[in-house]
C-alpha positions in Angstrom: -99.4 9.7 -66.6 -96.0 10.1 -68.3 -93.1 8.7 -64.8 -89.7 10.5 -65.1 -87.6 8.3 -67.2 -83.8 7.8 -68.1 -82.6 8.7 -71.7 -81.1 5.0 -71.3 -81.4 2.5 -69.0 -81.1 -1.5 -69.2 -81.8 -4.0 -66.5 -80.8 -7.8 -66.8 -81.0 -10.7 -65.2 -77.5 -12.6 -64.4 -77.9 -14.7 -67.1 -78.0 -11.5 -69.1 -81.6 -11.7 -70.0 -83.2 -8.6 -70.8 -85.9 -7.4 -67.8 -86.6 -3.9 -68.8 -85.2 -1.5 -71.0 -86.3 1.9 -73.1 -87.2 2.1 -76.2 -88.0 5.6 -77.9 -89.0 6.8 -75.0 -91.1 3.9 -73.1 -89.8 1.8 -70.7 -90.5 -2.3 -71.7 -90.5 -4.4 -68.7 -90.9 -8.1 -69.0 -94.1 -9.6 -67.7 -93.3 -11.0 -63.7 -90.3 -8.4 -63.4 -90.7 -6.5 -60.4 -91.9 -3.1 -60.7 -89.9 -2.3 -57.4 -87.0 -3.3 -58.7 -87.2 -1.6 -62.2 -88.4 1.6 -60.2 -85.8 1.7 -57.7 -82.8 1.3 -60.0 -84.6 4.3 -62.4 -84.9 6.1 -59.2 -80.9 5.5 -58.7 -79.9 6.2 -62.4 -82.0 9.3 -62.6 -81.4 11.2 -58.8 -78.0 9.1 -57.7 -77.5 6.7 -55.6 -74.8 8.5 -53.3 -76.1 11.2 -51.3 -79.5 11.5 -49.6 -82.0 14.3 -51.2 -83.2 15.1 -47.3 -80.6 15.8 -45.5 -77.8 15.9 -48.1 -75.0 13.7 -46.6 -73.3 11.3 -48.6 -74.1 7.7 -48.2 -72.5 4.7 -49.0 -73.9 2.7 -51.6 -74.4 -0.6 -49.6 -76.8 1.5 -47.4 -78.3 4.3 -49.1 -82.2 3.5 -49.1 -85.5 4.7 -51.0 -87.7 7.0 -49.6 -91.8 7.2 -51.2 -92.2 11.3 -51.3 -95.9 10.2 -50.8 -96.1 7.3 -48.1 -97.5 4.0 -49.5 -99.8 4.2 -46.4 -101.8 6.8 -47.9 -101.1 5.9 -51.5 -97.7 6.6 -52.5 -97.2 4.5 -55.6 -94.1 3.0 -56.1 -92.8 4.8 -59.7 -89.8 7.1 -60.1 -91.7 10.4 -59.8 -92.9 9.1 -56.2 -89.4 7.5 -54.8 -85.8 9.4 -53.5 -82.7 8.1 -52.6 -82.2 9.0 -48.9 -80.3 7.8 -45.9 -81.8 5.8 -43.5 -81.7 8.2 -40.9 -84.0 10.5 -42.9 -86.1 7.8 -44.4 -86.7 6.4 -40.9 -87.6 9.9 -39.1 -89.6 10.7 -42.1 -91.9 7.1 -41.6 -95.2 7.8 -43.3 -95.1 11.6 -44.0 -95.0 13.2 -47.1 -92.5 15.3 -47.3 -94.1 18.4 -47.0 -95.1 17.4 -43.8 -91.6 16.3 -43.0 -90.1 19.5 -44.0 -92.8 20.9 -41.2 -91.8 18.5 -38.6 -88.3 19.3 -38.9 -88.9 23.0 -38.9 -90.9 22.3 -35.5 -88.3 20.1 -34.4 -85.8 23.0 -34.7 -88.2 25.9 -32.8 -89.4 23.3 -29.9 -93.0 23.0 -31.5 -93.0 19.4 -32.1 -95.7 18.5 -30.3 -98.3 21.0 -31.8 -96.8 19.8 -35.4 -97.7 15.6 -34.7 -100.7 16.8 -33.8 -101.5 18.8 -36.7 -100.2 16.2 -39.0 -102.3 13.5 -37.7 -105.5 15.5 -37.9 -104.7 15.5 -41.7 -103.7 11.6 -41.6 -107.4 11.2 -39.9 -108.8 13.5 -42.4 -107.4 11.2 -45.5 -108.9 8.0 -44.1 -112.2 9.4 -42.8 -112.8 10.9 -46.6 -111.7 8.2 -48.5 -108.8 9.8 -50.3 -105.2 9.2 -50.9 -102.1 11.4 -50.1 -101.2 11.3 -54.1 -101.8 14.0 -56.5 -105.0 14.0 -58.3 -104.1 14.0 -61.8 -102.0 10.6 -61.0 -105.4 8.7 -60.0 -108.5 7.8 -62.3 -111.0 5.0 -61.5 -110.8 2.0 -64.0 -113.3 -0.7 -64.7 -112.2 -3.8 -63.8 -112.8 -5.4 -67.2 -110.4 -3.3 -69.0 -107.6 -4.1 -67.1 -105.2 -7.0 -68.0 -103.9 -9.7 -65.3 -103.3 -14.0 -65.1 -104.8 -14.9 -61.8 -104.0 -18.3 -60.6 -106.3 -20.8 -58.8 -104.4 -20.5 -55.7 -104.8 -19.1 -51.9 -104.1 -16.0 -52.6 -107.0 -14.9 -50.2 -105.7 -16.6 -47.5 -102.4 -14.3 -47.5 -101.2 -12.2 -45.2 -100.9 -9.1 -47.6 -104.9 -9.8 -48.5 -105.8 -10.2 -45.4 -104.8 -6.8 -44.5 -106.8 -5.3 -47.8 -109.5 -7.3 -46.4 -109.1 -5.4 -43.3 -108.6 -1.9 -44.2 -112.0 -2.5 -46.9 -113.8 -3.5 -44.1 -112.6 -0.2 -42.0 -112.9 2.7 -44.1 -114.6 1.5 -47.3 -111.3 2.1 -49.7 -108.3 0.8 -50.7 -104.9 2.2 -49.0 -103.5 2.2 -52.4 -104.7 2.4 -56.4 -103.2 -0.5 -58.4 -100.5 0.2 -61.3 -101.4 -0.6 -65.0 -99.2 0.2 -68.0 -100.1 1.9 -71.6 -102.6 -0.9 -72.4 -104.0 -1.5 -68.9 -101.7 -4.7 -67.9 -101.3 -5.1 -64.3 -97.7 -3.9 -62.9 -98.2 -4.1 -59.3 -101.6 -3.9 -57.4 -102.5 -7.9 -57.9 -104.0 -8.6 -54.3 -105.9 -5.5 -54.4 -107.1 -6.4 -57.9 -107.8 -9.6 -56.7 -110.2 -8.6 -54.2 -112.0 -6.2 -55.8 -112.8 -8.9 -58.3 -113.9 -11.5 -55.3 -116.4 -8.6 -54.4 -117.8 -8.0 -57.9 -116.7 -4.6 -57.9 -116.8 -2.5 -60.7 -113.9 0.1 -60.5 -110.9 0.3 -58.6 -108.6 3.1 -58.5 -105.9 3.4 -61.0 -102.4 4.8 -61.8 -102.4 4.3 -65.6 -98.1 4.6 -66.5 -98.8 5.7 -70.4 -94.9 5.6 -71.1 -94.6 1.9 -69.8 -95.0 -1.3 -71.3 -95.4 -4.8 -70.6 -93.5 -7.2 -72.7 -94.0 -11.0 -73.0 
């Protein structure tokens, strides 16, 4: 997939090293620069960075937050055309909704039918796990063989980590990831390492994929 991108847009380090940057159209990023951070500040220079798209109040900048339309919890990657500026008010009431669900609680909230509306919502939440599926448009998602895509693993204890620990645990549950790894235009790992990881320590074959074919990794 192609994420919303800046016609410009340059990020450095305060040592003014160049982190990520566009360049006819694809957005460089330089290996062990976080994704997060590159996403959130495209998020900002594309959508603002003074007003929250919920509710519509302005916000000051020291506290305006980022919201995932799609909740990482069920998928929700962490790329512009998944992330809003937004208050924290809204981004906390909204929690792990998406937001058509939060536009449906907050019209139930408003006609006293709140109640009926969790409860509707959760059946879908339920539904999500119990099928193995992710909140995240279809078209986003492909299943990739493990030996196409590009990462440096280190001999570490990574698998004694807390982060792993919980892939470890949510495997063991329902037999899926909670959320597909990010690779850019020539299948190097963005963000997804422990997840990789442990689909590699179980000799598995495939694991789901968000392929960014406008993004690259630079050395």
């Amino acid at each position: 997939m192609n994420i919303k991108l800046p016609k410009q847009f340059k990020m450095e380090s305060k040592d003014g090293e160049r982190l990520a940057y566009i360049e006819k159209g694809v957005l460089k990023i330089k290996r062990n620069t976080s994704l997060r951070r590159v996403m959130t500040e495209i998020t900002f220079e594309i959508k603002g960075k003074n007003r929250c798209c919920y509710c519509g109040d302005f916000v000051p900048e020291d506290e305006i937050t980022i919201d995932h339309m799609y909740p990482q919890d069920f998928g929700g990657p962490t790329i512009s055309d998944n992330m809003l500026p937004s208050c924290k008010k809204c981004n906390g009431e909204k929690g792990n909704l998406n937001t058509r669900q939060y536009k449906k609680y907050l019209k139930a909230k408003k006609e006293g039918t709140l109640r009926e509306c969790k409860e509707e919502i959760a059946r879908e939440q339920r539904n999500i796990r119990r099928y193995n599926k992710f909140d995240i448009p279809e078209n986003w998602i492909a299943e990739k063989e493990l030996s196409n895509i590009i990462a440096i693993f280190n001999l570490g204890e990574e698998h004694k980590n807390h982060k792993y620990q919980k892939i470890v645990k949510h495997y063991e549950i329902y037999g899926s990831f909670q959320r597909p790894i990010i690779i850019d235009k020539n299948g190097f790992l963005l963000d997804g390492f422990l997840t990789l990881l442990y689909a590699k320590n179980n000799e598995l074959k495939s694991i789901p994929t968000i392929q960014l074919d406008n993004v690259e990794v630079i050395l």
